[in-house]
C-alpha positions in Angstrom: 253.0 -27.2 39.5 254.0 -29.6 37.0 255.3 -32.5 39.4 257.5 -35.9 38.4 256.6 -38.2 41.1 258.8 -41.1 42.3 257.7 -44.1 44.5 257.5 -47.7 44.2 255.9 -50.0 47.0 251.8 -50.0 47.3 252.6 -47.5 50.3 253.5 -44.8 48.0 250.1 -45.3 45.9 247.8 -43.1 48.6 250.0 -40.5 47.8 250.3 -40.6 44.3 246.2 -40.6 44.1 246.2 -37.5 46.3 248.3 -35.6 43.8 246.6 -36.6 40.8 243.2 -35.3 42.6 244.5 -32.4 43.5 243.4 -30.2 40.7 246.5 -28.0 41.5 249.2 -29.8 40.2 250.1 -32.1 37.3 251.5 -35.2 37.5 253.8 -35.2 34.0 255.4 -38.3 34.9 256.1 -40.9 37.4 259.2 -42.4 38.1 259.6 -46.0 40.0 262.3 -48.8 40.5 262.3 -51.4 37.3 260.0 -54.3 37.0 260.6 -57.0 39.5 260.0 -61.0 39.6 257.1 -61.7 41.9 255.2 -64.7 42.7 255.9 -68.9 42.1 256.5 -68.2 38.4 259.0 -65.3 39.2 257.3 -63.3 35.8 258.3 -59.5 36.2 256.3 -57.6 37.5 255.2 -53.4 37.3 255.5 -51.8 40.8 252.1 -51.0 42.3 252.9 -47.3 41.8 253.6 -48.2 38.0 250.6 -50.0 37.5 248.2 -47.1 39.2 250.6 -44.3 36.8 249.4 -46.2 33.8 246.0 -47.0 35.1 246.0 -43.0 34.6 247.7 -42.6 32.1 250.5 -41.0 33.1 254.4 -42.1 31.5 256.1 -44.1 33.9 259.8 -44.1 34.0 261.8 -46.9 35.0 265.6 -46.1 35.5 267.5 -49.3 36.5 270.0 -46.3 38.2 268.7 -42.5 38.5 272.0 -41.8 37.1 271.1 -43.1 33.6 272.1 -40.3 31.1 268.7 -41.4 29.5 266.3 -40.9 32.1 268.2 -37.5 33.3 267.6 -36.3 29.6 264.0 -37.2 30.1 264.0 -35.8 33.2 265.1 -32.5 32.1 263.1 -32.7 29.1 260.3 -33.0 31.1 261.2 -30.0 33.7 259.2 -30.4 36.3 258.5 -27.9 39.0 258.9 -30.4 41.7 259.4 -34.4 42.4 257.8 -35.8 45.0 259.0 -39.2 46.3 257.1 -41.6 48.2 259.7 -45.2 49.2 260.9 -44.8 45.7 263.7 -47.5 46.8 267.1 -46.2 45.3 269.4 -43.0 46.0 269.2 -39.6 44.0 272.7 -38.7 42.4 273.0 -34.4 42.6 272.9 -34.4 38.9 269.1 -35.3 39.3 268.6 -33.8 42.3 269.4 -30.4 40.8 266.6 -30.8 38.3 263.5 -30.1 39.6 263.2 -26.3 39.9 261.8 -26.7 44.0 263.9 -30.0 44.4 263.1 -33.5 45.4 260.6 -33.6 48.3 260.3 -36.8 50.3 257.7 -37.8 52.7 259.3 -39.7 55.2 257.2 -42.1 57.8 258.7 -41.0 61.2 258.7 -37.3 63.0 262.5 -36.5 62.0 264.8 -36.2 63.2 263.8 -39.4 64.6 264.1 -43.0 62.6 266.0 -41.3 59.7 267.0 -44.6 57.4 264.9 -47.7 55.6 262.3 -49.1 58.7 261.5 -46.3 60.2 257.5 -47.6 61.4 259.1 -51.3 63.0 261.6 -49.1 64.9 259.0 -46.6 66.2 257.1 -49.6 67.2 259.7 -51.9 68.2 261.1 -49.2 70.5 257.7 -48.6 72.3 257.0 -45.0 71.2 253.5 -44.0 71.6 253.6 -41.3 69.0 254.9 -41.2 65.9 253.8 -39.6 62.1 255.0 -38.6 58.9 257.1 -35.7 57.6 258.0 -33.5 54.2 261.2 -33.2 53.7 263.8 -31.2 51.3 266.1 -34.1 49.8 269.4 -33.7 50.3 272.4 -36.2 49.7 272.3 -36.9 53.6 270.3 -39.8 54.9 266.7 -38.4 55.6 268.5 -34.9 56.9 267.5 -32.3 54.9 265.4 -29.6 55.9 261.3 -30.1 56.8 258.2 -29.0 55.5 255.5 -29.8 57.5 254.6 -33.2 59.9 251.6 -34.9 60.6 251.5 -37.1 64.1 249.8 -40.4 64.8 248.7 -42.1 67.7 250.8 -46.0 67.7 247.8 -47.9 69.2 248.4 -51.1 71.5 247.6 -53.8 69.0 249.3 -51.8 66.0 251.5 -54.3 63.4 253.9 -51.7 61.6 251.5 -52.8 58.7 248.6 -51.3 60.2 250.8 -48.2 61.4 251.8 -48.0 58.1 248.7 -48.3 56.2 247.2 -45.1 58.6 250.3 -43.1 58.2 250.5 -43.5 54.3 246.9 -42.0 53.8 247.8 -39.1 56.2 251.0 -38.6 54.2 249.5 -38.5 51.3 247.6 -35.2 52.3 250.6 -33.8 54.1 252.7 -33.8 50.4 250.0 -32.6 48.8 249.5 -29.7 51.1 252.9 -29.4 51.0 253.4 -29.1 47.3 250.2 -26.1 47.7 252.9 -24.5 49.9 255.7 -24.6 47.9 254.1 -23.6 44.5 252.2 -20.8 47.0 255.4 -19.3 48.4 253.7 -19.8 52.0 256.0 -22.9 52.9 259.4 -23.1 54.0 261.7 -25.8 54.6 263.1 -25.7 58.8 266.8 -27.2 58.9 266.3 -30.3 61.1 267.9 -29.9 65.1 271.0 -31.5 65.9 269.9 -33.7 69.1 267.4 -35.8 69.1 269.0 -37.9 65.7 267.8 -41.8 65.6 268.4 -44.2 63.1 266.0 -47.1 61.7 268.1 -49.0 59.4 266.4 -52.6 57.5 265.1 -54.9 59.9 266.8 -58.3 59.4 265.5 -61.1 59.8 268.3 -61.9 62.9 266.6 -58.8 64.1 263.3 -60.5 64.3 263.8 -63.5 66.3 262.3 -63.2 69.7 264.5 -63.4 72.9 262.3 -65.0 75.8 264.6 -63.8 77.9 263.3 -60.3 77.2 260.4 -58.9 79.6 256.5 -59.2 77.9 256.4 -56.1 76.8 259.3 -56.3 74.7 258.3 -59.7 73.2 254.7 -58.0 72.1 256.2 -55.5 70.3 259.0 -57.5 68.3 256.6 -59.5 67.4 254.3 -56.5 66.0 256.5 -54.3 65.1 257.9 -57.2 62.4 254.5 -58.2 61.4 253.8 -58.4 58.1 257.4 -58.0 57.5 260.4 -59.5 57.7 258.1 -62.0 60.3 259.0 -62.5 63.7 260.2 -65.9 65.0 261.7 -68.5 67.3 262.4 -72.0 67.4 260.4 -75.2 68.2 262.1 -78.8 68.5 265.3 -77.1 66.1 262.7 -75.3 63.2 261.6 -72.2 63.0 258.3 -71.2 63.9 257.1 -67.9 62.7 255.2 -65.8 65.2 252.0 -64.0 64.0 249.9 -62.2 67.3 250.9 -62.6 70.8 249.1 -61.0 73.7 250.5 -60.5 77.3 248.9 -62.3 79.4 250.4 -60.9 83.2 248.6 -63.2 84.8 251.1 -66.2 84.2 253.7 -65.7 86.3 254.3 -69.3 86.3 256.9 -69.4 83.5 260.2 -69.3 82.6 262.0 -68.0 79.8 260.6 -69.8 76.6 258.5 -72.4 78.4 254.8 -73.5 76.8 252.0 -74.2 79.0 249.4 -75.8 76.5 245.4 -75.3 77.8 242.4 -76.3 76.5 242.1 -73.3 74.2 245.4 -71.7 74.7 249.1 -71.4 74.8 251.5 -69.3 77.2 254.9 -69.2 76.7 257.3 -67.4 79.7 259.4 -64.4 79.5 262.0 -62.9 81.1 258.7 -61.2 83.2 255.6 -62.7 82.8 254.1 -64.7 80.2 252.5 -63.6 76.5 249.4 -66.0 75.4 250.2 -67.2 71.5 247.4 -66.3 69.2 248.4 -67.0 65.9 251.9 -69.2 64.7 252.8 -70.8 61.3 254.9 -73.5 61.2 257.6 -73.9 58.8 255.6 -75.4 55.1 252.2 -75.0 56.5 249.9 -71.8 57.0 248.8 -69.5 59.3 247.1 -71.1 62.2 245.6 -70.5 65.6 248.4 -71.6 68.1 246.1 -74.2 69.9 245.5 -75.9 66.8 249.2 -75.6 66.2 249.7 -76.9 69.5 247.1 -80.3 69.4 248.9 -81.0 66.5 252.2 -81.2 67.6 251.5 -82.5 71.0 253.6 -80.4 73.0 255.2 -82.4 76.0 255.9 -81.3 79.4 258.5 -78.6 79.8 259.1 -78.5 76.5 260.0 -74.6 75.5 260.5 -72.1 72.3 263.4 -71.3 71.3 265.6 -74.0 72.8 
């Protein structure tokens, strides 16, 4: 099939390079959100999906709204069979959707009807699932609830970040849309209308979202703190500043603690929860970089019954 794809963040790119190995289909043109400022000098910046399209050679469009009248003429000059979008990053009007002969199919990171919205991975995480995994999906103007293709499932391992869940499920994605599009140009594939229970939503993570409550039990603590790692960056607070928190283990052997209170050993740091305590394993403090918390912690010189958070 002749496909236009859309996608924007370096998670989209696995999926983009399956469908230009395929064989089956051609990719006519990509389409991706506009050129952004990046880094100390703020220069603009192609998307990672832009730069691997023109790595290819392949036109990249770069709509500052998919409503443009010029990028729907292109669009429809173009006539693709089918778009498949990958975090492309804005909303598709009906005037574009209606394009594409087969539509606009989505690969979505979650097993929908569950996590439907931006942050689907932090939320699987966050919310202690042990499976999750990636879907197809017809676009529709609903959020994420148009009808699906196929799924893939993964396993959400105990040390997973939602960057390392993310990394896995976007090279397993990639070979569920391309399978999928094989489907849709074969005629073996059909789209099943989502079921009505089982609905959850996974809006943006904020970055209120991300501080850690000590109060919380372990558990909980562990997978804030993973589930917002790399992004937004879960944190607390240490003598009134914010101290960003990197890996934490849970260490249920300290039942010592209370809520937010450091216990500084040789080599370590504890900190108590609302059940028992989590061991610190990597911190950055506010201006400097990442560091092991017990260098963090000889060079602040924690004091007795001092705390996080307070």
């Amino acid at each position: 099939m002749k496909l236009v794809f859309a996608g924007t963040p370096e998670v989209a790119v696995p999926a983009l390079d399956a469908l230009i190995a395929s064989g089956r289909h051609e990719v006519a043109a990509v389409v991706t959100r506009p050129d952004a400022p990046a880094g100390r000098g703020r220069r603009l910046v192609a998307s990672p999906v832009a730069q691997r399209a023109e790595e290819a050679g392949i036109e990249v469009l770069k709509p500052v709204r998919p409503r443009d009248p010029e990028f729907l003429e292109r669009l429809t000059q173009i006539a693709p069979d089918c778009c498949p979008v990958v975090a492309y990053g804005a909303l598709l009007p009906r005037v574009a959707l209606d394009i594409p002969a087969h539509g606009w199919v989505n690969l979505h990171f979650s097993l929908l009807p569950a996590w439907r919205g931006a942050a689907p991975v932090q939320h699987s995480l966050m919310s202690g699932d042990e499976i999750t995994g990636a879907s197809t999906f017809l676009i529709e103007e609903g959020l994420d609830s148009g009808p699906v293709y196929g799924t893939v499932t993964e396993e959400i391992r105990p040390t997973d970040t939602s960057g390392d869940l993310l990394t896995r499920l976007a090279f397993a994605g990639a070979g569920l849309l391309a399978a999928t599009m094989d489907g849709i140009e074969d005629g073996t594939l059909k789209a099943v209308p989502q079921p009505a229970d089982g609905i959850t939503l996974a809006p943006k993570i904020t970055v209120e979202d991300a501080q850690v409550d000590w109060a919380a039990p372990a558990l909980r603590v562990d997978r804030v703190v993973r589930g917002c790692t790399p992004a937004p960056g879960a944190w607390t607070t240490f003598r009134g500043e914010r101290l960003k928190l990197i890996q934490v283990t849970p260490a249920p052997e300290r039942t010592d603690l209370t809520a937010g209170q450091l216990a500084v050993g040789k080599n370590s740091v504890h900190v108590g929860t609302g059940s028992y305590g989590v061991e610190l394993v990597w911190v950055q403090a506010q201006g400097k970089k990442p560091m092991k918390a017990a260098d963090w912690a000889r060079g602040v010189r924690i004091g007795e019954g001092e705390r996080l958070g307070g």
